[in-house]
C-alpha atoms as a printed R data frame, in Angstrom:
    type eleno elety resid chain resno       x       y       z
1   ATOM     1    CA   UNK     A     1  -3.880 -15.677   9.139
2   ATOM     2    CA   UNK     A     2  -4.254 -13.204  12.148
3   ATOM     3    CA   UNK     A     3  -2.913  -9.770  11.947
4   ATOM     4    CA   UNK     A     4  -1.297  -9.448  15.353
5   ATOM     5    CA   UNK     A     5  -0.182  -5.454  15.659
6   ATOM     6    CA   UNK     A     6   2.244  -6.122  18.466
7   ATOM     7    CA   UNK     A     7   4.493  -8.391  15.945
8   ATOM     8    CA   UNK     A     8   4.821  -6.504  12.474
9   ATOM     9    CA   UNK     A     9   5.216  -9.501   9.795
10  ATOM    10    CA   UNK     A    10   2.690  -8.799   6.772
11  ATOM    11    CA   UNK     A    11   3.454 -10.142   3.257
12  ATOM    12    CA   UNK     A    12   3.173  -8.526   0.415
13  ATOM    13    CA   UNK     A    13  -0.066  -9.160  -1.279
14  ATOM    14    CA   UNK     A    14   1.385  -9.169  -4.615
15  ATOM    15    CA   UNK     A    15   4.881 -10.435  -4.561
16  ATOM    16    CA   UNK     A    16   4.997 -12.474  -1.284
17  ATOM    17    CA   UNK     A    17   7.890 -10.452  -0.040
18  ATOM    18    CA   UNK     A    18   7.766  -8.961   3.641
19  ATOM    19    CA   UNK     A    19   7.276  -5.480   4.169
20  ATOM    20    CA   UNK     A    20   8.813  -2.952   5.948
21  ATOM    21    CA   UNK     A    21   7.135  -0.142   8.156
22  ATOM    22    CA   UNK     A    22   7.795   3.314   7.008
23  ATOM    23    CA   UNK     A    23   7.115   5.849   8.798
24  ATOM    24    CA   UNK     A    24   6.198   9.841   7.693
25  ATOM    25    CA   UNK     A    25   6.163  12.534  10.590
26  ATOM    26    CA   UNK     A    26   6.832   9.746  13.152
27  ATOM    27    CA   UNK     A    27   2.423   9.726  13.186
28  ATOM    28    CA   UNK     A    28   1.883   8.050  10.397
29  ATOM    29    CA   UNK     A    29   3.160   4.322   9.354
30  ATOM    30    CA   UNK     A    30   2.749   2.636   5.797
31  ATOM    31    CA   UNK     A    31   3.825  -0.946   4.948
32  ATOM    32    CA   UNK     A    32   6.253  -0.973   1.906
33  ATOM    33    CA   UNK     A    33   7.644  -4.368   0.060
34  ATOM    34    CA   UNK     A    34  11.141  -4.826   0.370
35  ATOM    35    CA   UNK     A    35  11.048  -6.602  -2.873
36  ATOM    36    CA   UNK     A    36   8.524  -4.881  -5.570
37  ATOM    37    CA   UNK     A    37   8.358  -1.523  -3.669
38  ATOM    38    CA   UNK     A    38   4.778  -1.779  -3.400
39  ATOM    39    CA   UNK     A    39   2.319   0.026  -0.411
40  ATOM    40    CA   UNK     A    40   0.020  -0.432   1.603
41  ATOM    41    CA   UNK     A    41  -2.412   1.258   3.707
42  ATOM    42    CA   UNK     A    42  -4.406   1.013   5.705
43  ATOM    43    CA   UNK     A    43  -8.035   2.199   5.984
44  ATOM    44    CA   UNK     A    44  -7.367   5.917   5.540
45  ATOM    45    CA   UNK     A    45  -3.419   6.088   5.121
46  ATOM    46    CA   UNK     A    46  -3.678   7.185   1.254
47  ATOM    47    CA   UNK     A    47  -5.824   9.646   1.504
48  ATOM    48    CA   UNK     A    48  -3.601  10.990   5.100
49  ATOM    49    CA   UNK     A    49  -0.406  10.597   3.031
50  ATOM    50    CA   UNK     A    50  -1.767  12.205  -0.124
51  ATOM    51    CA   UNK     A    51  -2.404  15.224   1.906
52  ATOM    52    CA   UNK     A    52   0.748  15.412   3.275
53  ATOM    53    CA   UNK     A    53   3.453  17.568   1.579
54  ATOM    54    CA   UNK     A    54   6.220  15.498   0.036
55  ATOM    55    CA   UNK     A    55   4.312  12.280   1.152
56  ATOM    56    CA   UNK     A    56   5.015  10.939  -2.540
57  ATOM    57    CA   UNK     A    57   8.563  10.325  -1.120
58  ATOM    58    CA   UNK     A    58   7.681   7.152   0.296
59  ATOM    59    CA   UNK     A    59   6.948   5.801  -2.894
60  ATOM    60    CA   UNK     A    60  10.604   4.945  -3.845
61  ATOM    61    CA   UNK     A    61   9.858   2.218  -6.281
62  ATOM    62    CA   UNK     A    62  10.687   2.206 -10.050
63  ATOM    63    CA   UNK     A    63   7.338   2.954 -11.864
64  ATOM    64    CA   UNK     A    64   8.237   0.578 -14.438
65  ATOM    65    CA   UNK     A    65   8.344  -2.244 -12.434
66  ATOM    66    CA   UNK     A    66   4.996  -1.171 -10.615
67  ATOM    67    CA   UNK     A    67   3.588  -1.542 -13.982
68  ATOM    68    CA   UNK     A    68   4.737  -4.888 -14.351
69  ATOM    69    CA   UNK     A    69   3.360  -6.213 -11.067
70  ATOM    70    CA   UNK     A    70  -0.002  -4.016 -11.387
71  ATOM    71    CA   UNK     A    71  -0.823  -7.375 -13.800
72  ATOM    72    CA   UNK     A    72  -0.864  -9.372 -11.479
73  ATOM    73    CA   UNK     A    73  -4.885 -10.152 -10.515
74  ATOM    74    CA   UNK     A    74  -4.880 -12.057  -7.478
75  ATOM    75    CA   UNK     A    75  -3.909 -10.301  -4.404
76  ATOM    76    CA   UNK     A    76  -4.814 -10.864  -0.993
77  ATOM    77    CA   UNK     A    77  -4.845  -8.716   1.778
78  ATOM    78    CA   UNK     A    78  -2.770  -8.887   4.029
79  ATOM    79    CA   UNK     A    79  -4.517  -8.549   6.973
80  ATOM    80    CA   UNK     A    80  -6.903 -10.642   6.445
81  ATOM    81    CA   UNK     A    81  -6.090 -13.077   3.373
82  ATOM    82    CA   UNK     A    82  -9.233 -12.297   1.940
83  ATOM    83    CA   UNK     A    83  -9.007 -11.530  -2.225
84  ATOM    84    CA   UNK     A    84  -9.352  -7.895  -2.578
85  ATOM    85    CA   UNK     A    85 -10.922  -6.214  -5.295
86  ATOM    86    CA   UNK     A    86  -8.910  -4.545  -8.232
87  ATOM    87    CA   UNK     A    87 -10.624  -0.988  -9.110
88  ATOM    88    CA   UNK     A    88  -9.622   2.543 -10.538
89  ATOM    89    CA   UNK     A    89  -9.248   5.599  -8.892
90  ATOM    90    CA   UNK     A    90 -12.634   7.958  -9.928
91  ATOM    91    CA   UNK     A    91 -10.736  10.956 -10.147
92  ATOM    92    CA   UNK     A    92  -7.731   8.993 -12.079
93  ATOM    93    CA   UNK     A    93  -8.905   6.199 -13.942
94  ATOM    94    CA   UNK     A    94  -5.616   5.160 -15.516
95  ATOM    95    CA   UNK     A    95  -4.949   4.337 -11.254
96  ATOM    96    CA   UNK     A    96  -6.039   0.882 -10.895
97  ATOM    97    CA   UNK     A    97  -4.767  -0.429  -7.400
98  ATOM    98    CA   UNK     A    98  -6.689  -3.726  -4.875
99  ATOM    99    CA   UNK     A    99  -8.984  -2.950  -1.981
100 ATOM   100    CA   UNK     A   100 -10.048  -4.909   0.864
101 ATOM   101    CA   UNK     A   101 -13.187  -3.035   1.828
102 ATOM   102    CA   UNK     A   102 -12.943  -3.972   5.637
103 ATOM   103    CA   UNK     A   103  -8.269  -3.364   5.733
104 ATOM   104    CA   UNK     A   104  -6.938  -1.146   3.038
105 ATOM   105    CA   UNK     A   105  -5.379  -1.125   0.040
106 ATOM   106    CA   UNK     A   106  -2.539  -1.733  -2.337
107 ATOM   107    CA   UNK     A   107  -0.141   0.326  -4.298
108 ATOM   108    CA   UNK     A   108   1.945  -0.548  -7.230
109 ATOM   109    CA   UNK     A   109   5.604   0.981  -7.216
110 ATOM   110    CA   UNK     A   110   4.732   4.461  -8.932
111 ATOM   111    CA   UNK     A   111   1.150   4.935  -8.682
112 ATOM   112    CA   UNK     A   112   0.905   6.744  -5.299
113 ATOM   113    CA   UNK     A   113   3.230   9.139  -6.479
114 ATOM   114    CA   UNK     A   114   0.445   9.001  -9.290
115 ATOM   115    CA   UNK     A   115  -2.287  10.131  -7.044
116 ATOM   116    CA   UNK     A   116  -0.928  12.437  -5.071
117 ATOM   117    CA   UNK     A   117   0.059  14.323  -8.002
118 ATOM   118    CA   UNK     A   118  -3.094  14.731 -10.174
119 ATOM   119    CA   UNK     A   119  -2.625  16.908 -13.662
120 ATOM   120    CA   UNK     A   120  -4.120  19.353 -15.530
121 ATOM   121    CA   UNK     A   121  -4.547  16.273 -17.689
122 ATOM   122    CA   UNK     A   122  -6.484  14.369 -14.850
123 ATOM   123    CA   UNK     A   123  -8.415  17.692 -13.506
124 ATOM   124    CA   UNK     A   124 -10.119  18.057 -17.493
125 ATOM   125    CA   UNK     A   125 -11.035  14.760 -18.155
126 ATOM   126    CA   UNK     A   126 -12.860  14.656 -14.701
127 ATOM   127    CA   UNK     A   127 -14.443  17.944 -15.736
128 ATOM   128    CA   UNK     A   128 -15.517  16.552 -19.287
129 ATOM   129    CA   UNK     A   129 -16.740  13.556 -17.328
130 ATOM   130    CA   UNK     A   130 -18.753  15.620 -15.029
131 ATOM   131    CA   UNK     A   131 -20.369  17.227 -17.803
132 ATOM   132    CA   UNK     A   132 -21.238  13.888 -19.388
């Protein structure tokens, strides 16, 4: 499985549903499932999109149902069809989304809207970490 730019038609790694481009400020395109909701980016769209205002708006998915699909282990990228790795966010460990190290990663319905929008909650327990 090739990743050809020039014809979009990536599946979703975790349902197997095709995904739709999105795109924020017309510069920046993310891959969303038009099934589960889920995202992806690639290398480098998350952090972009997390630094955009009102980026979160792309995640239109029902958190609830992220949460169901976020059990499912095996996911391959799409780019590449390699298995990606499941692992949590370090400033957010209740975040766990897939990476494939050389393509991107996966989003659950939900849990970008998650990381953009870190708490107090999140900002002390990475403190009391720190000072562990």
């Amino acid at each position: 499985m090739e990743y050809n730019p020039e014809i979009h038609s990536i599946e979703c790694p975790k349902c197997g549903h095709g995904m739709d481009e999105i795109s924020y400020g017309g510069d920046l395109l993310i891959d969303r499932c038009t099934n589960c909701q889920g995202m992806w980016f690639d290398q480098g769209e998350a952090d972009l999109l997390k630094q955009k205002w009102m980026g979160e708006a792309l995640d239109t998915g029902d958190p609830g149902e992220g949460k169901k699909w976020d059990a499912v282990d095996d996911a391959a990228c799409p780019r590449c069809g390699k298995d990606m790795e499941k692992v949590a966010d370090p400033d957010q460990p209740h975040i766990w989304y897939e990476v494939c190290k050389e393509h991107g990663m996966f989003m659950d319905a939900g849990e970008f809207t998650d990381y953009k929008n870190e708490t107090l909650t999140d900002w002390f327990r990475s403190l009391i970490k720190g000072l562990g």
